[in-house]
Residue, then its C-alpha position, 0 to 999 in steps of 0.5 A: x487413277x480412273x475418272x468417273x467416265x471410265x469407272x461407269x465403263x468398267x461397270x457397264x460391262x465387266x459386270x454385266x455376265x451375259x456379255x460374257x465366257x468363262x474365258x475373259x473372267x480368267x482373263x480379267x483376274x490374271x495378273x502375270x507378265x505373260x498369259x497363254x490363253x489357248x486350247x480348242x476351235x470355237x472356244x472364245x479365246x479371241x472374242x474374248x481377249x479382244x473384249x478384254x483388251x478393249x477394257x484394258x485400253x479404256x481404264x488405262x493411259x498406255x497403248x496396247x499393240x496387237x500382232x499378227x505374223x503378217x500385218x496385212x492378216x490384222x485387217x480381218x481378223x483382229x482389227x475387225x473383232x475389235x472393231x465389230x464388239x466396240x460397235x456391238x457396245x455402241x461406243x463407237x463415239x469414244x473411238x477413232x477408227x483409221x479411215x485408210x487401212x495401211x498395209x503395214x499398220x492400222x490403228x483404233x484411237x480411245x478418244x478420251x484418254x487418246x490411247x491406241x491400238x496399233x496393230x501391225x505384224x512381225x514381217x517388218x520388225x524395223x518397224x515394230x521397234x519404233x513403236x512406243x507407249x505400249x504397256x500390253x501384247x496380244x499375239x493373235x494365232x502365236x503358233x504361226x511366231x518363231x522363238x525368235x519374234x518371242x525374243x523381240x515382242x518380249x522386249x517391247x512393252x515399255x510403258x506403264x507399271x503392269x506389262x504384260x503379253x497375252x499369246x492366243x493360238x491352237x496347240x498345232x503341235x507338241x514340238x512347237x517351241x511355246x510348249x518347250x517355252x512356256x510349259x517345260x520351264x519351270x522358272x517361266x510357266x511359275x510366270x506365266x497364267x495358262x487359260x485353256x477352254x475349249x468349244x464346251x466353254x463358250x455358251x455362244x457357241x451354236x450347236x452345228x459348230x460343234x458339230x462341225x469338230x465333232x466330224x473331224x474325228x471322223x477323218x483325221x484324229x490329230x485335228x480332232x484332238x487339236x482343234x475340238x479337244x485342245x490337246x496338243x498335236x502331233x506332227x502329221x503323218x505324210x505317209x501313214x504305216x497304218x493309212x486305212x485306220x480310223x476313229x471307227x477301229x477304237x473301241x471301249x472297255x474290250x473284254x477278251x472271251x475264255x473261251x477263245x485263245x489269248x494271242x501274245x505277240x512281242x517285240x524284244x526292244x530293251x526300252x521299251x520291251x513291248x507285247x499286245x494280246x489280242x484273239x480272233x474269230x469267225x462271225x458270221x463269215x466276217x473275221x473278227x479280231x481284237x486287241x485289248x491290251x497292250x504291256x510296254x515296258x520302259x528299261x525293263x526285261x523279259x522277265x518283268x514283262x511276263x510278271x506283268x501278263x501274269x498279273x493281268x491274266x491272273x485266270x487260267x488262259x490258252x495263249x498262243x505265242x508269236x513275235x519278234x523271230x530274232x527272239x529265238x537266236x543267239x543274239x537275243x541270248x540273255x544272261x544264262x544264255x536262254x533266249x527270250x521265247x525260253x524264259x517266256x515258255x517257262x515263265x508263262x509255264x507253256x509247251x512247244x505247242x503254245x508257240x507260232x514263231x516263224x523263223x525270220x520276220x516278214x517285209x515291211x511292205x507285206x505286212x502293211x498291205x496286210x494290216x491296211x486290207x483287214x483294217x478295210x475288210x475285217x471288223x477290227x477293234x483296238x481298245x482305247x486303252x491301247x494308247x501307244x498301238x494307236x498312235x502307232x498306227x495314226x503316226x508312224x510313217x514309210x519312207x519313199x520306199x516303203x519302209x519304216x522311217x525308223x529316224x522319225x519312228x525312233x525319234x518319237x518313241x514310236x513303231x514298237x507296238x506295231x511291230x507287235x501287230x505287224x507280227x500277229x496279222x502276219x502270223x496268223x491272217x496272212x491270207x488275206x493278202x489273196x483279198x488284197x483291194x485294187x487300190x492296195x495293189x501295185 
């Protein structure tokens, strides 16, 4: 039961909104053991857990243990949020705060009740066992824990009738085992309460911060994504295929010209079997090349694939063929035995001459120094709209070689749409390796 000094609290601040994000009102009307309270850069997730924590502490009679991977990190991040809004309250009469900060555990003492908060780090569990009285957790930067520290912060929370452990962290990668955890189990997301916000969500955010995130798409799409949109990232490219695209090489709702022939490059994967349509021309001594769409077939056929084109090229179209060589032998033989680029001549209803077919596939190398010199030296534009190009082109990696890491390519479900690219620049822009820049160059 709450006294009359800790109601006059909770009213005092819980209700008094300009105090406030949308961020801690989710926080305050969760009521699940574990709360993932997440998403992008600047967004008030830690100022506002830490308010909520704060509160929490206040109306209770339990201890609330605040983590970090590191404990010595505690001392100027979280105890000192802590620290810095009770004294933005000024209610640092109610609290005792520890004169001399040990390194492996500091604490903030509530006065009337003589609740805590101890604040320690994962690099000493010996020490994190002995810990009593505690009822709430909040990990601060989670991503940095293990699925292991999870194992062991889950057993913690001993005290009171509502345990509960609250992870605050940027989604760094998709592979990180909170996603696996707390997203991709139904028994425990049906358990968890996920509050998501990004820089857009906290109104005291000043305007040059997001500006700041705004710059990364500028030069690296994957924070970008992290830490302005709160999306999960993917883990980054060491060696880049494509290391000359950027943001700039996105564009919106390309549209391709009638006048102009429609390019269709393949790849004849069985899962996926892909294709890109794109066309270029000459302005203003500047090539201009785009590529609008992209087809990407899962445990398909040829077949469906040219049912797909027809559909969306449902006018009267010039294309021009190119594409994976070994789509032409035998060993690309379907049932019949017609090879791929047979049944796309009679499916597309084309001649010979619609075909540019080279007789074996180009080198991995060539064709990247290919692509990364138009990418440099042309006005190049991929619609957005080509999601599986474009994580191609921003993720698949060369190996110390040169070559594709076809491991790690394989393993993401990636390179197949740039396979399509890597043969239509090499079929029909090959030139361009005469213009090659000096940093390009071996």
């Amino acid at each position: 039961m709450l006294d009359r000094e800790q109601l006059d609290l909770r009213n005092k601040y819980t209700f008094s909104k300009k105090l406030f994000t949308p961020v801690f009102w989710k926080l305050r009307n969760s009521n699940t053991r574990f709360r993932i309270n997440w998403g992008g850069a600047d967004s008030s997730k830690s100022w506002s857990q830490a308010q909520n924590e704060i509160l929490d502490l206040m109306e209770s009679d339990t201890n609330t243990l605040v983590l970090r991977k590191v404990a010595k990190t505690s001392k100027e991040s979280t105890y000192a949020q802590i620290k810095q809004i009770i004294l933005q309250w000024h209610e640092q009469a109610s609290f005792n705060f520890l004169a001399e900060w040990n390194i492996i555990q500091g604490e903030i003492h509530y006065r009337p009740s003589k609740n805590k908060f101890i604040f320690t780090g994962l690099d000493d569990v010996a020490k994190l066992k002995s810990i009593v009285g505690v009822e709430r957790i909040w990990g601060e930067e989670a991503s940095e824990f293990d699925l292991e520290d999870h194992y062991e912060i889950n057993r913690r929370p001993r005290a009171g009738t509502n345990p509960r452990i609250t992870y605050t962290f940027n989604p760094i990668s998709e592979k990180h085992w909170i996603k696996e955890h707390f997203f991709d189990i139904p028994e425990i997301r049906d358990k968890t309460t996920f509050i998501f916000s990004t820089i857009d969500d906290n109104p005291f955010a000043p305007e040059f911060r997001k500006q700041v995130l705004e710059d990364y798409k500028l030069y690296d799409i994957n924070q970008y994504n992290i830490y302005r949109l709160g999306q999960w990232g993917k883990p980054g490219a060491k060696r880049p295929f494509a290391f000359a695209f950027k943001e700039e090489h996105i564009g919106h709702g390309l549209q391709f010209e009638k006048r102009l022939p429609v390019y269709l490059s393949f790849d004849f994967n069985v899962d996926p079997i892909t294709c890109i349509s794109g066309q270029h021309d000459w302005v203003d001594n500047k090539l201009k090349i785009r590529v609008f769409k992209e087809f990407r077939l899962a445990n398909s056929n040829i077949y469906d694939l040219c049912q797909e084109i027809r559909t969306y090229f449902h006018e009267t179209i010039y294309f021009k063929i190119t594409g994976d060589a070994t789509g032409s032998s035998r060993s690309a033989m379907t049932h019949g035995n017609v090879n791929y680029y047979t049944i796309i001549k009679s499916e597309l209803r084309l001649t010979n001459a619609n075909f540019d077919v080279s007789k074996g596939n180009p080198s991995v190398k060539n064709t990247r120094v290919l692509l990364n010199t138009l990418l440099m030296r042309t006005d190049f534009l991929i619609d957005d709209s080509c999601r599986y190009l474009i994580d191609d082109l921003r993720y698949v990696e060369v190996d110390e070689h040169g070559e594709v890491d076809k491991k790690k390519a394989e393993a993401d479900g990636m390179n197949h749409l740039l396979d399509c690219l890597r043969y239509y620049t090499f079929k029909y822009h090959n030139k361009f390796l005469k213009f090659v820049p000096k940093k390009l160059q071996n």
